[in-house]
N, C-alpha and C positions, 0 to 999 in steps of 0.2 A: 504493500500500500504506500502510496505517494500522499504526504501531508505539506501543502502550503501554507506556512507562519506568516500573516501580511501584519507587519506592527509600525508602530512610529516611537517615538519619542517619550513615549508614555508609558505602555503596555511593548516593551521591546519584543520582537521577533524571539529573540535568545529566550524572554520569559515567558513563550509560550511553547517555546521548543522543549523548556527545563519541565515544565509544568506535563507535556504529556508522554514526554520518554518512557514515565516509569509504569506509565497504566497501557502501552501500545504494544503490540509486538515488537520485539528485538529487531528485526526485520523490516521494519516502516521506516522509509523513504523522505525528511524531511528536507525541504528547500525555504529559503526566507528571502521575505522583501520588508524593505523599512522605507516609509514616509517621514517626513518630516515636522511635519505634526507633532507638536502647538504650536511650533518655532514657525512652522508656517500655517496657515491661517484652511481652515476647512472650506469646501466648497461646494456649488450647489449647482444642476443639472436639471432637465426636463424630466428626469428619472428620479433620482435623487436628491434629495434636502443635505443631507452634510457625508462628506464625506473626502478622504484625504490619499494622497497619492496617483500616480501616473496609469491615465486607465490603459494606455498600449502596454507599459510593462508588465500590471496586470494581470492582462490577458494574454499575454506571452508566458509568465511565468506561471497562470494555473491553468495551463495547455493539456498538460499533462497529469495534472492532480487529481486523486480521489476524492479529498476534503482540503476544503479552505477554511482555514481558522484566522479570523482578522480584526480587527480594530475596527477601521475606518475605510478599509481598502473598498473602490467602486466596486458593485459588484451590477453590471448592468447584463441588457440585453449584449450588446457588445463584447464585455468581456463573456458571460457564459456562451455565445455563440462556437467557439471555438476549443470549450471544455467537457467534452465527450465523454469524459470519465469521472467527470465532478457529481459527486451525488450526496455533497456534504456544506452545507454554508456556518460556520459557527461563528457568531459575532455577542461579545460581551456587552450589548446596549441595551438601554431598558426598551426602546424604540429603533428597530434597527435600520435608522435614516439611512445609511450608505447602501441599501439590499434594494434592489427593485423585485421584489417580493412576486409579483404576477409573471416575470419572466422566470426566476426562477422553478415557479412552482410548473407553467408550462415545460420545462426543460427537465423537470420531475426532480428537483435538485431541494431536497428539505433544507429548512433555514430555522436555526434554534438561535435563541439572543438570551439573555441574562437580566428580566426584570430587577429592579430593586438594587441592581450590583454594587449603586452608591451612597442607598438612602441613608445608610449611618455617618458619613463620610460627611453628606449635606446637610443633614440635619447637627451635626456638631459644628458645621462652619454658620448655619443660620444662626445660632443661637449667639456664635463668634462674634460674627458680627452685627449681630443687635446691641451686644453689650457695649462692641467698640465702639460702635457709633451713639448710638443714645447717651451713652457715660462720656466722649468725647478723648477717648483713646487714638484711635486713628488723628483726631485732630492734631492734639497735643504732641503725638508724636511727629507727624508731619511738619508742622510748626520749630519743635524742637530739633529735629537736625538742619532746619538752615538759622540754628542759631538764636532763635525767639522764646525765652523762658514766659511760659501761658500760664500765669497767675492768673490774669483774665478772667479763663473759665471757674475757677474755682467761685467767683460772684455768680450769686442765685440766680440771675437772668440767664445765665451761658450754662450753670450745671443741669445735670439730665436725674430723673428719676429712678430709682432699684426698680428691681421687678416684681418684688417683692408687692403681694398687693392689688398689684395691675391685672386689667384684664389683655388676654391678647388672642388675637382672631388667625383662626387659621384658615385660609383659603385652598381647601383640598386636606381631605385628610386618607391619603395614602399610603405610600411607602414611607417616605419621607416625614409628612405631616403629621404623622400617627409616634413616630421614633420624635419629632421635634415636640412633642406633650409629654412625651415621657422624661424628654431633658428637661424642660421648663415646670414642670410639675414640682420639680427639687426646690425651684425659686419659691414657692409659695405662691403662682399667680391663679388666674381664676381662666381657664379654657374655654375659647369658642371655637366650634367649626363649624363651616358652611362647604359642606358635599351632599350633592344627589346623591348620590352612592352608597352611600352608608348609612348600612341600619340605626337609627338612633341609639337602638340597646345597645349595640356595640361599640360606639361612641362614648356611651354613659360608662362601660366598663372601663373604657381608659382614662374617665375620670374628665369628660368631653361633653358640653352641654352643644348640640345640635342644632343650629337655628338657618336662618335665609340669610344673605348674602345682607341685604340692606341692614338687618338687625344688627348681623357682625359690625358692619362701621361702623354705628352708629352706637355701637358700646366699647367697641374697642382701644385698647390705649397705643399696644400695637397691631398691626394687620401683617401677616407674616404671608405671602404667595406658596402654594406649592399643589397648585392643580395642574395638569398635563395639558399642552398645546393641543386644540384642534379646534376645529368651523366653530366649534360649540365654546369655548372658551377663550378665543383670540381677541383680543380688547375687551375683557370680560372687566376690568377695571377703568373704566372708562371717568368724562367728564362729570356725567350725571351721580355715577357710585364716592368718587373721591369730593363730590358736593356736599355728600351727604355726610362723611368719615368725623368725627367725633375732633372736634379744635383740640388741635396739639396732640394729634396724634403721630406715630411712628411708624414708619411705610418700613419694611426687607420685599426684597425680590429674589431668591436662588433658585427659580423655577425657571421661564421664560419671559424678556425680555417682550417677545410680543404680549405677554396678558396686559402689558399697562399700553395706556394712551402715553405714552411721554409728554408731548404737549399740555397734555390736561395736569402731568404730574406737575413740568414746572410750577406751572401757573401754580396750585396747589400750595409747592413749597413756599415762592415768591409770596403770595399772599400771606401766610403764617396758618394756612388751614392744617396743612399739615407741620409738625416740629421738625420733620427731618427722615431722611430714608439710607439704605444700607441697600446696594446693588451691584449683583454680583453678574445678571444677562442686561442686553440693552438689544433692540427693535435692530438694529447695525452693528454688527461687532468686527472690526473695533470702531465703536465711536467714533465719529469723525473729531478732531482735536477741538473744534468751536463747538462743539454741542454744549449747551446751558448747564447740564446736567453736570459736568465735571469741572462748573469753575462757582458751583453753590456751595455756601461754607459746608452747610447743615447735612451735606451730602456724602459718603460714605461711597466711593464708587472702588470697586476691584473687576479684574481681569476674566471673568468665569472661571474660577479656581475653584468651584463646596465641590467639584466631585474630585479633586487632585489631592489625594492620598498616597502613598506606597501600598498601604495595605490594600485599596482598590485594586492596582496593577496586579496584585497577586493573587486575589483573589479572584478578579477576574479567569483569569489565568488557570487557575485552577479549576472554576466550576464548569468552561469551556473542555476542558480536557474530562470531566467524569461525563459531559454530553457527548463528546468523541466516543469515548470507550464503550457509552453506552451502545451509541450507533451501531461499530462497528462489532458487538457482543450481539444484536439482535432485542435489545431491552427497549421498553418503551421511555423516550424521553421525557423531561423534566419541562421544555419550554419547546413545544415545536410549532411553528404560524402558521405552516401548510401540510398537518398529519395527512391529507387527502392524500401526495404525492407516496407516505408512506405504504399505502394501501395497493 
């Protein structure tokens, strides 16, 4: 058997070589390719939403493969056209943007992805940077290395409130959302969530009072994001929702950058309706340098880093390779998007 390792920068080739040596046959055939991914910037296709690396080499290099185990690598029409012996897609995303999933599945080639792979990883940078920014950490320190000792914020107008107390909203309570109550529950604050989805009982078990999106604002102190991108949730934070948000409230984003209107957020901050926000996606990544967003004090902006961990990479890595072994054992999988082609 022939396995192609496609990694970047992040999730190396080598650690997903390491990761399935030991559960393959002695006898398995790997080859690798590396993108350059983060270092350089993901990209987006008629096919595909994000994805990184050279689609001719690609497809050159899983020519020959039985399974592709990847990161980011395209996985199109194009490239499967010329992979006759691929009958394996394994990608460690919770959504596996780089797959064009319907050609696959035509070309009879199952495609397993890794729900959840980072929700601990984000959910401990959410909580990160709520604190850094509402306490004014990020600032202070920013300030501080070019030199400016920020006595300043210590005056009550500029200091930020515990959490202790507070109520805070959770928008989406899934993988992520559900793991981000159980850190902040330590704080002593009081939990809202607003998802469809979930059974209210279940919510009440994690200690989660359940209510509609409008109610969240409008009691929340902070409003935390972490609902999944689609038709149904794309500007789901809009002019009319962030009108309504509870004065002096606390915006985080480490979901997607499209759930907010931006525009509507400025205005928001500018005015003082909201105190201030922690964002980790933005609608354009990266940010064009004049965007408003990164020259507002009260603003908290980082790179898309709550899912960059080491322990992701590895674990990634690993849950990828007990989906291989499964495969190639005859077991039924863990995460498969097109069981039909199984059949």
């Amino acid at each position: 058997m022939h396995v192609l390792c496609a990694g970047d920068d992040f999730i190396t080739p080598t650690t997903f070589v390491d990761a399935l040596r030991p559960v393959l046959d002695p006898d398995t055939a790997f080859t690798t390719h590396a993108s350059r991914w983060p270092t350089e910037p993901w990209y987006a296709t008629s096919e595909i939403a994000e994805a990184a690396g050279d689609e001719d080499e690609i497809a050159e290099a899983v020519r020959d493969a039985d399974v592709l185990v990847t990161h980011l690598a395209p996985v199109t029409t194009r490239v499967l056209s010329g992979a006759d012996r691929l009958r394996l897609v394994a990608t460690p995303r919770g959504g596996p943007t780089n797959v064009d999933l319907e050609a696959a599945t035509k070309q009879g080639v199952a495609v397993v992805n890794l729900p959840g792979r980072n929700a601990r990883a984000v959910a401990e940078f959410t909580v990160g940077v709520l604190i850094a920014g509402r306490r004014n950490i990020a600032r202070s320190h920013a300030r501080m290395r070019d030199g400016d000792w920020t006595g300043d914020l210590y005056r009550y107008d500029e200091a930020g409130p515990e959490l202790a107390g507070s109520t805070v909203g959770l928008v989406g309570l899934g993988q992520v959302g559900s793991r981000v109550a159980d850190l902040l529950r330590a704080f002593g604050v009081h939990l809202l969530a607003s998802d469809p989805y979930v059974d209210p009982d279940v919510a009440a078990e994690r200690g989660v009072e359940l209510v509609g999106l409008a109610e969240l604002v409008e009691r929340s102190d902070v409003v935390s994001l972490h609902a999944r991108l689609s038709d149904e949730t794309r500007g789901l934070i809009d002019a009319d929702v962030l009108g309504q948000v509870k004065p002096g409230a606390y915006l985080v984003n480490t979901a997607r950058g499209e759930l907010l209107d931006e525009d509507a957020l400025v205005d928001a901050l500018r005015s003082g309706r909201l105190s201030g926000a922690a964002l980790d996606v933005y609608v354009t990544e990266p940010p064009p340098p004049d965007h408003p967003l990164l020259g507002l004090p009260q603003v908290l902006t980082v790179s898309h880093l709550a899912g960059a961990s080491t322990d992701v990479a590895h674990r990634a890595a690993r849950r990828m390779a007990d989906e291989v072994r499964r495969f190639v054992d005859g077991e039924p999988l863990a995460h498969c998007l097109n069981p039909e082609v199984l059949r």
